[in-house]
C-alpha positions as CSV (number, residue, x, y, z in Angstrom):
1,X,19.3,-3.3,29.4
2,X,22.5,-2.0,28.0
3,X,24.5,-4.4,30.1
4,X,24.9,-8.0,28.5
5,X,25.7,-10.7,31.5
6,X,27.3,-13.6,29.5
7,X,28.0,-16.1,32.1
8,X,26.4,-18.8,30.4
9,X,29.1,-18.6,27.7
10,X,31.9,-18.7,30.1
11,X,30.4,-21.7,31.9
12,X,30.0,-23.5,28.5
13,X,33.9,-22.9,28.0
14,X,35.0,-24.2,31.3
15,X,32.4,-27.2,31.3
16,X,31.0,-26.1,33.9
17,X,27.3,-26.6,35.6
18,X,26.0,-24.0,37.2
19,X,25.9,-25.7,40.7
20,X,29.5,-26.4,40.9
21,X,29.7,-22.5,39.7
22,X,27.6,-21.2,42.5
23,X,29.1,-23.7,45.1
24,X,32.5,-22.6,44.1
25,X,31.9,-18.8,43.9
26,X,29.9,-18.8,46.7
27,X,26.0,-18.0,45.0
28,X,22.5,-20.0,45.5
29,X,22.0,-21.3,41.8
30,X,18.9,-18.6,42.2
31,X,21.2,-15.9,42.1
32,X,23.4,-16.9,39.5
33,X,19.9,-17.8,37.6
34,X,19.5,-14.1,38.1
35,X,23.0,-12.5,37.4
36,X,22.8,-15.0,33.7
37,X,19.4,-13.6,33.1
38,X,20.4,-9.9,33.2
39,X,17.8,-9.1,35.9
40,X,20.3,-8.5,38.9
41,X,20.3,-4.7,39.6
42,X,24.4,-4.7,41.1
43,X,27.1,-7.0,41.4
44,X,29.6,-7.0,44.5
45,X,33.2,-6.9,43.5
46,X,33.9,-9.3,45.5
47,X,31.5,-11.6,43.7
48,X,33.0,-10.8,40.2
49,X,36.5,-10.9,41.4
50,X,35.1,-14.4,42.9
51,X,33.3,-15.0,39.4
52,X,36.9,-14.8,37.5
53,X,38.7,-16.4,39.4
54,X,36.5,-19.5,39.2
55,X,36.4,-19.3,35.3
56,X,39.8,-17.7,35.0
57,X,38.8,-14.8,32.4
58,X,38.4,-11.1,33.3
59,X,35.3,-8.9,34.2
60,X,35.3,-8.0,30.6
61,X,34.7,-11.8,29.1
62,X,31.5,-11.4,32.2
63,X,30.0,-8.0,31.4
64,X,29.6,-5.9,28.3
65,X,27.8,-2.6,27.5
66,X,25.9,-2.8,24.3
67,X,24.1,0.3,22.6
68,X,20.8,0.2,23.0
């Protein structure tokens, strides 16, 4: 998939778990397990707009388009 999800890297910075992430934005640990994992299909933009706001970066630290 051309789209890279790295929210791994973004929690890492912040010192994060993922269940405070997913309690603060609003996600089941399942889902984020799925967003980090590059399997979800579409993201709200309310969730990423919740997802930067909890790590304080924009969409563009979240999401990138690689060649493939």
């Amino acid at each position: 998939m051309p789209i890279v999800v790295s929210i791994d890297v973004e929690l890492a910075k912040q010192k994060m778990s993922v269940g405070e992430f997913a309690d603060r934005v609003g996600l089941t640990p399942a889902n984020v397990a799925v967003l980090k994992n590059g399997r979800a299909k579409a993201v709200r933009f309310s969730t990423l707009e919740a997802m930067c706001r909890v790590l304080n970066c924009q969409p563009g630290d979240l999401l990138e388009f690689v060649e493939g």
